[in-house]
mmJSON file of the N, C-alpha and C atoms, coordinates in Angstrom:
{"data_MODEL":{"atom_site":{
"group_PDB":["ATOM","ATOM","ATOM","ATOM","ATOM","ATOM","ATOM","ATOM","ATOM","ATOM","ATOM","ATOM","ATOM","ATOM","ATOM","ATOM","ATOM","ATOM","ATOM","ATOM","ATOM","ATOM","ATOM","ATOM","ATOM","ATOM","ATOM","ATOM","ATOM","ATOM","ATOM","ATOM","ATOM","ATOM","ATOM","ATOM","ATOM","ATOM","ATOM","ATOM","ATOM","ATOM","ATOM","ATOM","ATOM","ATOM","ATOM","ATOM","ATOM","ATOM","ATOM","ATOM","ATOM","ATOM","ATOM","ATOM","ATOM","ATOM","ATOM","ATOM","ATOM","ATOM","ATOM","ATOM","ATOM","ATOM","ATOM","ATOM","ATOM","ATOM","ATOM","ATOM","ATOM","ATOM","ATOM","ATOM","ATOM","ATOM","ATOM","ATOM","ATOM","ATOM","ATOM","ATOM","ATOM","ATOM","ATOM","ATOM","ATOM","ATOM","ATOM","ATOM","ATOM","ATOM","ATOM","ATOM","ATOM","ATOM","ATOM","ATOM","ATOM","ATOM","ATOM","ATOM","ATOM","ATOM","ATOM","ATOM","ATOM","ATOM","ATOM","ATOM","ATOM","ATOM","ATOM","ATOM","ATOM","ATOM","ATOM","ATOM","ATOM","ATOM","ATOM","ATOM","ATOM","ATOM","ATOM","ATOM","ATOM","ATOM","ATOM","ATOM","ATOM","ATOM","ATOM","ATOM","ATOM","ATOM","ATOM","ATOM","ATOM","ATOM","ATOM","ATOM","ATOM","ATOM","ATOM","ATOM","ATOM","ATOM","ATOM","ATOM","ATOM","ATOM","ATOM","ATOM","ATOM","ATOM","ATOM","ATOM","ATOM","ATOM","ATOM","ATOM","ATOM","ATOM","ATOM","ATOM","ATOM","ATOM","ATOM","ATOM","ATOM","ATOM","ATOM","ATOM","ATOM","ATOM","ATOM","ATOM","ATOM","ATOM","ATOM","ATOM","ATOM","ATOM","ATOM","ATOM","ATOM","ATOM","ATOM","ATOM","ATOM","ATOM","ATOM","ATOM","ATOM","ATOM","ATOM","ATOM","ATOM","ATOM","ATOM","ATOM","ATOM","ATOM","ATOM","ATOM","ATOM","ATOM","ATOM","ATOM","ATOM","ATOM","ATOM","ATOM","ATOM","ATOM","ATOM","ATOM","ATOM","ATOM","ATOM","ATOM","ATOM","ATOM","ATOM","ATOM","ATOM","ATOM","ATOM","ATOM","ATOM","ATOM","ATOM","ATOM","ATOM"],
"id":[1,2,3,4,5,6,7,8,9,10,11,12,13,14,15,16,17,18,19,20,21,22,23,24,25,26,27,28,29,30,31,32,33,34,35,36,37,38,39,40,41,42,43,44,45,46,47,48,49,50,51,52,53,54,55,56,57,58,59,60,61,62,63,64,65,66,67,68,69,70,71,72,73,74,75,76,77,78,79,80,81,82,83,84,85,86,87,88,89,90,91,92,93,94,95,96,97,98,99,100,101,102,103,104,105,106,107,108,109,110,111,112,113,114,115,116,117,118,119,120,121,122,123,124,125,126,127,128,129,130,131,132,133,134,135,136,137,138,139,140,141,142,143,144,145,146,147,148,149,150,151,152,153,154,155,156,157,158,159,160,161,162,163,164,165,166,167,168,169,170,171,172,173,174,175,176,177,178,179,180,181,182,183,184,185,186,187,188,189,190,191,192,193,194,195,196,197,198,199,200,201,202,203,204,205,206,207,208,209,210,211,212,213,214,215,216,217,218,219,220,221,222,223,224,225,226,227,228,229,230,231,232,233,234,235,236,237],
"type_symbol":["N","C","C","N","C","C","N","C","C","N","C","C","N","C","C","N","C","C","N","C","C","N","C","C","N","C","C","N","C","C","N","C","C","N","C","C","N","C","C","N","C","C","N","C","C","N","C","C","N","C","C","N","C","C","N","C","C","N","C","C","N","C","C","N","C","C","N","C","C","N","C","C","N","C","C","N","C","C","N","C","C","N","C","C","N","C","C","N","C","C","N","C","C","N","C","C","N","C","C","N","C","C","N","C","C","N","C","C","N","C","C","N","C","C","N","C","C","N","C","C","N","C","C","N","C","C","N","C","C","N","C","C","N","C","C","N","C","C","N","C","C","N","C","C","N","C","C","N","C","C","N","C","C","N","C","C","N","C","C","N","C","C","N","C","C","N","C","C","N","C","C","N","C","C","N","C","C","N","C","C","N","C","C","N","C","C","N","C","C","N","C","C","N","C","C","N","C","C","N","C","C","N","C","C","N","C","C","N","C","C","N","C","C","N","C","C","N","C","C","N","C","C","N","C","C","N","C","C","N","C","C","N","C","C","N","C","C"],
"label_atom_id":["N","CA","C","N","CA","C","N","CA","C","N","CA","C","N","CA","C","N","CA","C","N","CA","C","N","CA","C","N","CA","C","N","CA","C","N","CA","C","N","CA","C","N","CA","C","N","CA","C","N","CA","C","N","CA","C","N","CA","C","N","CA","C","N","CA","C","N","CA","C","N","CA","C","N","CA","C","N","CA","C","N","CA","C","N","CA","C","N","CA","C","N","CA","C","N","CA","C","N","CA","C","N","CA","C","N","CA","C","N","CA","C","N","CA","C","N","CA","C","N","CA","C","N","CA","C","N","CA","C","N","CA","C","N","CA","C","N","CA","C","N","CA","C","N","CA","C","N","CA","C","N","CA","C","N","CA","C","N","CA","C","N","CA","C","N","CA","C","N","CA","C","N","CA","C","N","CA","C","N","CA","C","N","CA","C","N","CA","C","N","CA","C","N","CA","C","N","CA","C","N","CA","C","N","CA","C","N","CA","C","N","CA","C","N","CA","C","N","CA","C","N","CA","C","N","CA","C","N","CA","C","N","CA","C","N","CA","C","N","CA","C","N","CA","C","N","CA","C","N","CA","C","N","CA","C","N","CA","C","N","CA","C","N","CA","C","N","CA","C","N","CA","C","N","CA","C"],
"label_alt_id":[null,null,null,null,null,null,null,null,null,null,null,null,null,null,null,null,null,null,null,null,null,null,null,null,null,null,null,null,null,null,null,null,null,null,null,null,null,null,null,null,null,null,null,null,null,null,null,null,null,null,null,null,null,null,null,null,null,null,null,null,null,null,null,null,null,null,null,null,null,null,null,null,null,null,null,null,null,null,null,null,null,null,null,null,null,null,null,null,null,null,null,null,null,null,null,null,null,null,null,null,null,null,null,null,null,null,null,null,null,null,null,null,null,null,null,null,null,null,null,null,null,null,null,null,null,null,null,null,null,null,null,null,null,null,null,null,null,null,null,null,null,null,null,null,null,null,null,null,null,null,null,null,null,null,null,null,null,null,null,null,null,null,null,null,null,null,null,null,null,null,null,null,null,null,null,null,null,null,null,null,null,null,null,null,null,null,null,null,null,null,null,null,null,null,null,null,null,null,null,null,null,null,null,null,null,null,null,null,null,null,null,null,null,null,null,null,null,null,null,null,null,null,null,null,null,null,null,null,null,null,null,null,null,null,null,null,null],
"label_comp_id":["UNK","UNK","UNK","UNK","UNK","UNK","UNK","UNK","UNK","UNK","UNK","UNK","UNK","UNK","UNK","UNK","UNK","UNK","UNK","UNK","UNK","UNK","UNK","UNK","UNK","UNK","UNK","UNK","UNK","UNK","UNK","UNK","UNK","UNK","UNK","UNK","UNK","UNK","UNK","UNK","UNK","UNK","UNK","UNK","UNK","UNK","UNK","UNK","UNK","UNK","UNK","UNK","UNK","UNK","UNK","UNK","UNK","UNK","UNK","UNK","UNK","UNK","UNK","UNK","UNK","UNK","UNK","UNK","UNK","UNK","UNK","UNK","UNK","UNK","UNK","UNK","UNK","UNK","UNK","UNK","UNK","UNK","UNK","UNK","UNK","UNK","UNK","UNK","UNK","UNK","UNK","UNK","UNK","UNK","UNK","UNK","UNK","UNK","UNK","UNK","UNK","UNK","UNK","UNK","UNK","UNK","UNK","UNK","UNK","UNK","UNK","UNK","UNK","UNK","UNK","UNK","UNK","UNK","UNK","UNK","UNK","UNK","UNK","UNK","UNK","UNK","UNK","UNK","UNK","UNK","UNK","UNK","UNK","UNK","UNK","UNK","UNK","UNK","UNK","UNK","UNK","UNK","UNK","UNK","UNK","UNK","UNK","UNK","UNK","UNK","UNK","UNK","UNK","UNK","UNK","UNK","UNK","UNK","UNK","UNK","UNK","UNK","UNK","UNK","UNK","UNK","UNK","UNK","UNK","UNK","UNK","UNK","UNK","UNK","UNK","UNK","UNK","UNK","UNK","UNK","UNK","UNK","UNK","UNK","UNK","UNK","UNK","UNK","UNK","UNK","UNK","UNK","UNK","UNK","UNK","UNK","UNK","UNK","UNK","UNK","UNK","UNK","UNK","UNK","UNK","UNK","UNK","UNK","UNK","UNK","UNK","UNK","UNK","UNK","UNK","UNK","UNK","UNK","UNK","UNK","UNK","UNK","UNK","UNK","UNK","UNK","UNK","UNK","UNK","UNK","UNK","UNK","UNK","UNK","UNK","UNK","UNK"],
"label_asym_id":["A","A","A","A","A","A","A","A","A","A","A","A","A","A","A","A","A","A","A","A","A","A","A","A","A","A","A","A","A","A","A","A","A","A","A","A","A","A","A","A","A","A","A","A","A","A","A","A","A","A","A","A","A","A","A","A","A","A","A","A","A","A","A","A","A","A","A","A","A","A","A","A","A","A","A","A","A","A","A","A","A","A","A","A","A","A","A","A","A","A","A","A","A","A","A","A","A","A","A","A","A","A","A","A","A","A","A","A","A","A","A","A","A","A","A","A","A","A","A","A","A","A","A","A","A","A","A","A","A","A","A","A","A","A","A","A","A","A","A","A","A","A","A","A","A","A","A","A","A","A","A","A","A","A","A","A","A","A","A","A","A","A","A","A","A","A","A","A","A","A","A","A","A","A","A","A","A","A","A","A","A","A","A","A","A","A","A","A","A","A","A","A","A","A","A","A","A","A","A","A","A","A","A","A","A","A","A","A","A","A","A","A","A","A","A","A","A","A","A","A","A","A","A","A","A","A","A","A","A","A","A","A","A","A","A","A","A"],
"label_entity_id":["1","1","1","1","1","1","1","1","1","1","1","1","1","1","1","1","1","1","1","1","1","1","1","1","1","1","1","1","1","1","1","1","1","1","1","1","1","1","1","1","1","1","1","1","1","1","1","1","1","1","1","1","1","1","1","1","1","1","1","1","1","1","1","1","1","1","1","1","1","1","1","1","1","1","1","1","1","1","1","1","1","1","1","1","1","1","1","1","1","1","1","1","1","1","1","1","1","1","1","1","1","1","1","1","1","1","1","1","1","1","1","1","1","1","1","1","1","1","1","1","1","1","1","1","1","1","1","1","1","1","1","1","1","1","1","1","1","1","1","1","1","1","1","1","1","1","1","1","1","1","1","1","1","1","1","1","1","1","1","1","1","1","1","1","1","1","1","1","1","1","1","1","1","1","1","1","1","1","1","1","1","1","1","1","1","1","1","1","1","1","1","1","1","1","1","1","1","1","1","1","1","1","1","1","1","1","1","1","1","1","1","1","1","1","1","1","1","1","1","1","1","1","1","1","1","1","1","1","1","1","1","1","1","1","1","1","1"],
"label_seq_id":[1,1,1,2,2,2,3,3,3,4,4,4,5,5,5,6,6,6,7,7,7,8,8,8,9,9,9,10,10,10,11,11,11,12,12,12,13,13,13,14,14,14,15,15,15,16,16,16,17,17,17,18,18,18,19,19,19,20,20,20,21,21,21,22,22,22,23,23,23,24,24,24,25,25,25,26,26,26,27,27,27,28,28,28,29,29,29,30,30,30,31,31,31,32,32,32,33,33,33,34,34,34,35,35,35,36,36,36,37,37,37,38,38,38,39,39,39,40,40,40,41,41,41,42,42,42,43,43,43,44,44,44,45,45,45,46,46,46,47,47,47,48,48,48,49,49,49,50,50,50,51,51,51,52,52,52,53,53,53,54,54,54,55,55,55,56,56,56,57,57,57,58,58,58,59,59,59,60,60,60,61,61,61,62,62,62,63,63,63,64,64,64,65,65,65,66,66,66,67,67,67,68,68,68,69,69,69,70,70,70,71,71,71,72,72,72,73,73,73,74,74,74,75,75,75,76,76,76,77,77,77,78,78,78,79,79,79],
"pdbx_PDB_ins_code":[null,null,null,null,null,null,null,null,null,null,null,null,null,null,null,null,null,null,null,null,null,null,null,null,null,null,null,null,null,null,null,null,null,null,null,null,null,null,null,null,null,null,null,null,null,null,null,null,null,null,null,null,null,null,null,null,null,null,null,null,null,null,null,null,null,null,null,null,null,null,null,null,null,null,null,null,null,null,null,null,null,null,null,null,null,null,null,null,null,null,null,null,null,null,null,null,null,null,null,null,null,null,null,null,null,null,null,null,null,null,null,null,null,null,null,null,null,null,null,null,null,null,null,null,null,null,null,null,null,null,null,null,null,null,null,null,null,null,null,null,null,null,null,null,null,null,null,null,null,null,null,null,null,null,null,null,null,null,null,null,null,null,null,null,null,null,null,null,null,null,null,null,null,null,null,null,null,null,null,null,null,null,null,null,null,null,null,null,null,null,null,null,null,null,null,null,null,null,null,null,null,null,null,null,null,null,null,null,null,null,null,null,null,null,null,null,null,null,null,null,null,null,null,null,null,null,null,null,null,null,null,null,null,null,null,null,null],
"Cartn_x":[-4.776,-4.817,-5.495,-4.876,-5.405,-5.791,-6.721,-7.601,-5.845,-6.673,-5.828,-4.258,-4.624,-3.13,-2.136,-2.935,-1.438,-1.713,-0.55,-0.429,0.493,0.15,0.287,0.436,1.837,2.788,2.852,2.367,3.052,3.092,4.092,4.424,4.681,4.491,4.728,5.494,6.379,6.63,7.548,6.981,7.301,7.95,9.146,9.821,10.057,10.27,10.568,12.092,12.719,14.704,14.804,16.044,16.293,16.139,16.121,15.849,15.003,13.853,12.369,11.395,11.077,10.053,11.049,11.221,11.674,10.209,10.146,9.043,9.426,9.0,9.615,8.27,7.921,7.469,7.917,7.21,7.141,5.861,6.047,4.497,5.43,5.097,5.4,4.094,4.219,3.324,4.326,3.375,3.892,2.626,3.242,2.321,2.428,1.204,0.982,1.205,1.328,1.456,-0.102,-0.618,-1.833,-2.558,-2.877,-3.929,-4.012,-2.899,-3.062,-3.91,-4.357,-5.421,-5.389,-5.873,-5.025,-5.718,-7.041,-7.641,-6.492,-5.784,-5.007,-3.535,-3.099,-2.112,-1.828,-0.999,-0.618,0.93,0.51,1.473,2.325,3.414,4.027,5.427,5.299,6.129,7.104,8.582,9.6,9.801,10.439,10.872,11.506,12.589,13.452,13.129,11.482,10.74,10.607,10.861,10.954,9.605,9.196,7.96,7.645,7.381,6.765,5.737,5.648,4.22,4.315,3.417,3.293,2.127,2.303,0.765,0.539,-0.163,0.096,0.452,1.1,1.463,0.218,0.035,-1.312,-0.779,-1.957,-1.834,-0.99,-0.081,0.832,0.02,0.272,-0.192,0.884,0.39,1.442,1.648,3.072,4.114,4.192,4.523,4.944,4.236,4.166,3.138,3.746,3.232,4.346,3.694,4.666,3.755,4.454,3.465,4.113,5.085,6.066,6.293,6.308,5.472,5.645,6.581,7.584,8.486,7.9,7.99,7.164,8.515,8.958,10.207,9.582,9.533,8.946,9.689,11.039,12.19,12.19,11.846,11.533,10.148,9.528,7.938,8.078,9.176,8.91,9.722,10.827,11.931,10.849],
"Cartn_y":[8.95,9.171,10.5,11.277,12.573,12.331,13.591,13.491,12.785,13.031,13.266,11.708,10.587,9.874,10.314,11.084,11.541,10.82,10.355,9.575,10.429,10.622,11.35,10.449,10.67,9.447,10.52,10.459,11.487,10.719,11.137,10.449,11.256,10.629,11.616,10.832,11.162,10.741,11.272,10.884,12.055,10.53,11.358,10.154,11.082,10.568,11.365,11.398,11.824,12.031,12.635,12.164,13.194,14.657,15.302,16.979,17.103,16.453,16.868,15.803,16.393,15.805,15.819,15.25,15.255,14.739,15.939,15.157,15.402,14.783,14.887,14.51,15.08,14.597,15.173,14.51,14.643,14.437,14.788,14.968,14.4,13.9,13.681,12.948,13.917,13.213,12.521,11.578,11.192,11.121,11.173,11.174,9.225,9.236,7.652,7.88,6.322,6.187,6.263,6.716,7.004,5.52,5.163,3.768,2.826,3.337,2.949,2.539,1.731,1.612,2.016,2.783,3.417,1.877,1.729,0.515,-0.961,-0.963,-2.41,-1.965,-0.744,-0.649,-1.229,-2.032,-2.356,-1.876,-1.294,-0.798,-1.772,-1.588,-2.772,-1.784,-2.067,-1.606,-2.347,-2.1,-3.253,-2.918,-3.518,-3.235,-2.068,-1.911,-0.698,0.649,0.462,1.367,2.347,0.943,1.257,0.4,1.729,1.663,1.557,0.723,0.158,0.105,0.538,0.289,0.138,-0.992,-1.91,-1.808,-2.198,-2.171,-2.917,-3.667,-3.697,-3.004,-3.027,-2.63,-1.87,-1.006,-0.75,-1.416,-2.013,-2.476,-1.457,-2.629,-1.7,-1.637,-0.633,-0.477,-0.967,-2.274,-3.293,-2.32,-2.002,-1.355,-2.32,-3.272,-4.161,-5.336,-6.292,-7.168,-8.395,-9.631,-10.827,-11.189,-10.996,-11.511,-12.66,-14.155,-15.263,-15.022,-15.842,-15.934,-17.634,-17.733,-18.677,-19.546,-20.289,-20.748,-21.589,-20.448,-21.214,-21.312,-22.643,-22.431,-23.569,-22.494,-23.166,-25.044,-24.368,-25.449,-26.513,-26.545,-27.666,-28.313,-27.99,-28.396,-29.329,-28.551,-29.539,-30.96,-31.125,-31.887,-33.328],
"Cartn_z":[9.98,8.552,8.296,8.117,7.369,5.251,5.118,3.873,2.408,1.459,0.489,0.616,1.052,1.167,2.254,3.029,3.941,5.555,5.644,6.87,8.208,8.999,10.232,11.577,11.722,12.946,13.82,15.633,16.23,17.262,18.469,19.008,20.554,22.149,23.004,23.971,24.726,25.442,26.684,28.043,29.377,29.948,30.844,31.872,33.134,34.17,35.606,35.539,35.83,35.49,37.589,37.473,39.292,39.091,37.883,37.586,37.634,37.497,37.449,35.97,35.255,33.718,33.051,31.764,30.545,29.509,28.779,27.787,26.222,25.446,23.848,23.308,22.144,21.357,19.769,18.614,17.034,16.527,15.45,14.701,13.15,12.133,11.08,9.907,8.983,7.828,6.717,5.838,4.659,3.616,2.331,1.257,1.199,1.203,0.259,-1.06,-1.754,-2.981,-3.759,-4.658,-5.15,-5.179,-4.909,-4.856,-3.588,-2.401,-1.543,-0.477,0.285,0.72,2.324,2.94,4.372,5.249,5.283,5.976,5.936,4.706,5.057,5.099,6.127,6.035,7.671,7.841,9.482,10.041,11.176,11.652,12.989,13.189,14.448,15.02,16.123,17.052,17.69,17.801,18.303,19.412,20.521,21.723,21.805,20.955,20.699,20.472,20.272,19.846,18.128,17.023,15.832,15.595,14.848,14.231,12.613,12.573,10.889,10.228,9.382,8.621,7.554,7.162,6.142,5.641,3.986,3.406,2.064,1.483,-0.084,-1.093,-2.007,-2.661,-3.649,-4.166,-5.148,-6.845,-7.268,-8.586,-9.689,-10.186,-11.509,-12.884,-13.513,-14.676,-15.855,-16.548,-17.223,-18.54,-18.567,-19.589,-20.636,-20.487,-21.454,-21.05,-22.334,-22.686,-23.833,-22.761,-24.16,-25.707,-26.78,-27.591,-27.803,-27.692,-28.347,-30.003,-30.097,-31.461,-31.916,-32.794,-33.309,-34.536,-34.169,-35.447,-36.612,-37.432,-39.016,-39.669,-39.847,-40.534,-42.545,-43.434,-44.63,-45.085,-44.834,-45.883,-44.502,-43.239,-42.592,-42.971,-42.766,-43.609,-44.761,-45.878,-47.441,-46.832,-46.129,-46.271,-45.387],
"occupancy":[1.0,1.0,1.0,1.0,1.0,1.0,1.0,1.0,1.0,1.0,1.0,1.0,1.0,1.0,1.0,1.0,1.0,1.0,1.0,1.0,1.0,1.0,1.0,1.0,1.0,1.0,1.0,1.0,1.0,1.0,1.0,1.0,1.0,1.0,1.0,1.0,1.0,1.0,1.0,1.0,1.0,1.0,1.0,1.0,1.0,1.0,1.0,1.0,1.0,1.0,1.0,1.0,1.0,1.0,1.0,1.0,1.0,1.0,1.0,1.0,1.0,1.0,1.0,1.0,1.0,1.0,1.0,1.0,1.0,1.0,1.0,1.0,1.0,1.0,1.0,1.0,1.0,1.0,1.0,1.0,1.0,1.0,1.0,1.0,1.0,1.0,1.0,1.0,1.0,1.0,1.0,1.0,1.0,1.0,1.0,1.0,1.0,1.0,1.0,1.0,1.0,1.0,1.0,1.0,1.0,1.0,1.0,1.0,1.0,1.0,1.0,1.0,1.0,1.0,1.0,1.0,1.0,1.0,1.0,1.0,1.0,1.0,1.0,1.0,1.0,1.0,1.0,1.0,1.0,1.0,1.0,1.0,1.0,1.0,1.0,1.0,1.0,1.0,1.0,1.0,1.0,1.0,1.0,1.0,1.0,1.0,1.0,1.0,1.0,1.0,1.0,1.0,1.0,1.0,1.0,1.0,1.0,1.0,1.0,1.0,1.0,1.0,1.0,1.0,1.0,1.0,1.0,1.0,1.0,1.0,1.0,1.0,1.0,1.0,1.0,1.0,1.0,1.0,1.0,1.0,1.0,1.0,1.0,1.0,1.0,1.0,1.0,1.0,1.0,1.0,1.0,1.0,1.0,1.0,1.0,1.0,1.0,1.0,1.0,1.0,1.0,1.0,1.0,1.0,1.0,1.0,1.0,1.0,1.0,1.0,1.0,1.0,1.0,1.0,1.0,1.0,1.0,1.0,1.0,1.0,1.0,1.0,1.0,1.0,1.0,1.0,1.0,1.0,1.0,1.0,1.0,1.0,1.0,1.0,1.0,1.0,1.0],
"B_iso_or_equiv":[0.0,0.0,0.0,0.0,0.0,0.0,0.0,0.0,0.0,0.0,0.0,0.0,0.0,0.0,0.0,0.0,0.0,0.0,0.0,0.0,0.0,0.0,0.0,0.0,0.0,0.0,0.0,0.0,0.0,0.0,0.0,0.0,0.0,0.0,0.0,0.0,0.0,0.0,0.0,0.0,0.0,0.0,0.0,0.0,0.0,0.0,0.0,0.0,0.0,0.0,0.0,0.0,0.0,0.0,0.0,0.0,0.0,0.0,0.0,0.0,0.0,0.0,0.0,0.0,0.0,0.0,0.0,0.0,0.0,0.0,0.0,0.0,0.0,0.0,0.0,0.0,0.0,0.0,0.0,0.0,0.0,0.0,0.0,0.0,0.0,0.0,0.0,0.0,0.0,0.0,0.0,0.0,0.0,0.0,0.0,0.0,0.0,0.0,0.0,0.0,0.0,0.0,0.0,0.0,0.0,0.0,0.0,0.0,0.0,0.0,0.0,0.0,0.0,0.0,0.0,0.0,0.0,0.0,0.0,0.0,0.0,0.0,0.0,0.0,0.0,0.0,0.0,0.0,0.0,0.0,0.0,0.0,0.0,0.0,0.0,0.0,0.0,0.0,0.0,0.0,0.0,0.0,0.0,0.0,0.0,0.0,0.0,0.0,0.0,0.0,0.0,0.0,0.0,0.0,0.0,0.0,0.0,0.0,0.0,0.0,0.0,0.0,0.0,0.0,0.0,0.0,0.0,0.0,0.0,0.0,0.0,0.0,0.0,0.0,0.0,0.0,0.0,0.0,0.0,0.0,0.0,0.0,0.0,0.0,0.0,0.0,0.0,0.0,0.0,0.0,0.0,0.0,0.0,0.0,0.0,0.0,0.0,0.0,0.0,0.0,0.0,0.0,0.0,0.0,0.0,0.0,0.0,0.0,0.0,0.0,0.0,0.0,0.0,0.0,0.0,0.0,0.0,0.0,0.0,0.0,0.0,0.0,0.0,0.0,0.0,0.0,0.0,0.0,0.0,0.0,0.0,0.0,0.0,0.0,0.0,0.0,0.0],
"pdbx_formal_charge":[null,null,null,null,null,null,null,null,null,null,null,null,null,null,null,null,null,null,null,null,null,null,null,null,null,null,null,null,null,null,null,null,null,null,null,null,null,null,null,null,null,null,null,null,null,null,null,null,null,null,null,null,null,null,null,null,null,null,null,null,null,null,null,null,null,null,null,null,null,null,null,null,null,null,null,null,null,null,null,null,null,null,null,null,null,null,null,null,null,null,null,null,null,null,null,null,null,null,null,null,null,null,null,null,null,null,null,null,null,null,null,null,null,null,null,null,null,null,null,null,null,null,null,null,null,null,null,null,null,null,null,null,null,null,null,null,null,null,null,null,null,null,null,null,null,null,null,null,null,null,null,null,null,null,null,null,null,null,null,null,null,null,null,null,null,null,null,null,null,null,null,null,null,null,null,null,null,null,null,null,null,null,null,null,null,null,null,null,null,null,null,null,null,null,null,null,null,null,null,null,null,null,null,null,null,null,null,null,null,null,null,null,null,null,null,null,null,null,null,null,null,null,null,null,null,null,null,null,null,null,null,null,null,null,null,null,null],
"auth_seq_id":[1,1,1,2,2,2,3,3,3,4,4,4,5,5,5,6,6,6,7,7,7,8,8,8,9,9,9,10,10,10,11,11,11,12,12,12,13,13,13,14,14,14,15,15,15,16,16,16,17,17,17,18,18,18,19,19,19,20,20,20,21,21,21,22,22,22,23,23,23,24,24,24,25,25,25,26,26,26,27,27,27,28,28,28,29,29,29,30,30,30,31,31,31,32,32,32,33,33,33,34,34,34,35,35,35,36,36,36,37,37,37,38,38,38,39,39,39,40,40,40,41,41,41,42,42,42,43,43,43,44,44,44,45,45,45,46,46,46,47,47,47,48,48,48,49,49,49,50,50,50,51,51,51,52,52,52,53,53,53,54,54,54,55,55,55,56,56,56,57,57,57,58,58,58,59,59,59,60,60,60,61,61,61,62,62,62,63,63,63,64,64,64,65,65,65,66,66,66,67,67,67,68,68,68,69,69,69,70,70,70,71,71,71,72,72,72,73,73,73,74,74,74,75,75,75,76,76,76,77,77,77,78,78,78,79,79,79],
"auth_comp_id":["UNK","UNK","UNK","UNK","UNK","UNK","UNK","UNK","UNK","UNK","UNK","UNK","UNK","UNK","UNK","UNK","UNK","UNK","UNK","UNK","UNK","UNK","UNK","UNK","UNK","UNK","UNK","UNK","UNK","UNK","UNK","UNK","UNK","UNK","UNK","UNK","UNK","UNK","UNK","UNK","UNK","UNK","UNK","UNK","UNK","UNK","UNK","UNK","UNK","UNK","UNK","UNK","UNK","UNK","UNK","UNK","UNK","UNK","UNK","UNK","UNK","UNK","UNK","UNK","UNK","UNK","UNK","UNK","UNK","UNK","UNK","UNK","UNK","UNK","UNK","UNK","UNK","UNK","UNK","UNK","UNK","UNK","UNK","UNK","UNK","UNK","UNK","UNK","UNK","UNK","UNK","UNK","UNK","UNK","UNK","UNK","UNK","UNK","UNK","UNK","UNK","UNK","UNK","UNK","UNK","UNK","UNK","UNK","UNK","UNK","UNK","UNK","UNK","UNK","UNK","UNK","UNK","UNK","UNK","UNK","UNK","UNK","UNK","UNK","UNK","UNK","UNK","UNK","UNK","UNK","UNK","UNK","UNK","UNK","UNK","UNK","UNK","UNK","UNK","UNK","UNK","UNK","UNK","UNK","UNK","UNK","UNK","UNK","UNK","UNK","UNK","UNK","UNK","UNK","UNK","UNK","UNK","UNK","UNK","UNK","UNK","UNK","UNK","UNK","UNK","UNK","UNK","UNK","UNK","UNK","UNK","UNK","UNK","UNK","UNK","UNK","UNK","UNK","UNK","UNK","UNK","UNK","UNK","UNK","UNK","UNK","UNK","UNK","UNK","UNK","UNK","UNK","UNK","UNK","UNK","UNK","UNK","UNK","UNK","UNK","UNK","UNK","UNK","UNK","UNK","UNK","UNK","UNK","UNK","UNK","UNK","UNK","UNK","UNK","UNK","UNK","UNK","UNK","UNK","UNK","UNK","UNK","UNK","UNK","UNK","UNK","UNK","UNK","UNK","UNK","UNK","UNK","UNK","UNK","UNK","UNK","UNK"],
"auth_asym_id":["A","A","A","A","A","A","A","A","A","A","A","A","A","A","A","A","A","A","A","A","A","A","A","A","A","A","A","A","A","A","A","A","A","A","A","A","A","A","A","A","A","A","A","A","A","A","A","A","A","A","A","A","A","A","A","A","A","A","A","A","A","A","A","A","A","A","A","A","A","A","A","A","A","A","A","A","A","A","A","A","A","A","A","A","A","A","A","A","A","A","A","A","A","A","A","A","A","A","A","A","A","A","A","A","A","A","A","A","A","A","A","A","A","A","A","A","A","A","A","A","A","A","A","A","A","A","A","A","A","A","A","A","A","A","A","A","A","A","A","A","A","A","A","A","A","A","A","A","A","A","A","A","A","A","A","A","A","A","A","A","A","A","A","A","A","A","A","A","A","A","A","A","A","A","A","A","A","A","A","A","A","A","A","A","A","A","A","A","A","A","A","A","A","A","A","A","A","A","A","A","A","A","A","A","A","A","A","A","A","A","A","A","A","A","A","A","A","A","A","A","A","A","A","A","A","A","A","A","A","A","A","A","A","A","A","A","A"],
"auth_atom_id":["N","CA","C","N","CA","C","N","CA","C","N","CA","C","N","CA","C","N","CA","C","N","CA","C","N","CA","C","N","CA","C","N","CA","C","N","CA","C","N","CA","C","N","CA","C","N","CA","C","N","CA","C","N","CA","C","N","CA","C","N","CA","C","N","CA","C","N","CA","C","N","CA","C","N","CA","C","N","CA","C","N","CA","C","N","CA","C","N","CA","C","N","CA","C","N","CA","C","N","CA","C","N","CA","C","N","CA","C","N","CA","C","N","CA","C","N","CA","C","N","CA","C","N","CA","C","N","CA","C","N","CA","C","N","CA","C","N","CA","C","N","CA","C","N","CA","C","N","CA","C","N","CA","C","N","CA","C","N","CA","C","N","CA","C","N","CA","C","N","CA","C","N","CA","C","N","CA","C","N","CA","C","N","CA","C","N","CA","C","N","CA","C","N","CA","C","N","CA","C","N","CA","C","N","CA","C","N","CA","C","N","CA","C","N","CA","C","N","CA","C","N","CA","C","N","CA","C","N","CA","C","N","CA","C","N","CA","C","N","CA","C","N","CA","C","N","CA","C","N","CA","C","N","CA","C","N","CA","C","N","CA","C","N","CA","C","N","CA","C","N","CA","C","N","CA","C"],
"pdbx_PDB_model_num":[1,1,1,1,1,1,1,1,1,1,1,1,1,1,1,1,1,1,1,1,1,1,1,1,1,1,1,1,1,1,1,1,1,1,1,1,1,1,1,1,1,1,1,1,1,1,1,1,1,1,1,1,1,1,1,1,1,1,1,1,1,1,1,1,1,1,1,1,1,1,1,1,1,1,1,1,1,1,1,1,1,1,1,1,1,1,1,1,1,1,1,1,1,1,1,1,1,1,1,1,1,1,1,1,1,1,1,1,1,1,1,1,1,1,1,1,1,1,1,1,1,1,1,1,1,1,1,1,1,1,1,1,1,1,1,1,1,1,1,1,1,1,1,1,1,1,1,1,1,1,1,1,1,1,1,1,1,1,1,1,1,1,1,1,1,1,1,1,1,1,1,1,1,1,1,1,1,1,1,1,1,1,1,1,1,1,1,1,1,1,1,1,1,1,1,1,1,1,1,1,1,1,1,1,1,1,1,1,1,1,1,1,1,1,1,1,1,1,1,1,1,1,1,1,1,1,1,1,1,1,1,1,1,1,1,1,1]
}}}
């Protein structure tokens, strides 16, 4: 985890081949979402070698809001 929300995946990997080494690697960042929490984010690895990371979601800021309505109907009342 680098400063500022940014998450930093890198990755290395050397094999022996009949030519000699083969080695590869990557480096890749991503921006988090602003409220993210880097401590409860978990990461998992598949056989296939796909890598995931998972995290909660950060709290939404509620747009809209219910207002009850209540049915006052007058001419049911008198009858």
């Amino acid at each position: 985890m680098l400063g500022n929300n940014i998450l930093q995946v890198s990755a290395d990997h050397e094999e022996k081949t009949d030519q000699g080494y083969q080695r590869r690697n990557f480096v890749r960042q991503y921006s988090l979402p602003a409220g993210v929490e880097s401590d409860k984010l978990r990461p998992t690895l598949t056989k296939d070698g796909v890598l995931t990371i998972e995290g909660p979601a950060p709290a939404l800021k509620a747009s809209e809001r219910m207002v009850p309505i209540e049915y006052n109907d007058e001419k049911e009342k008198e009858k």
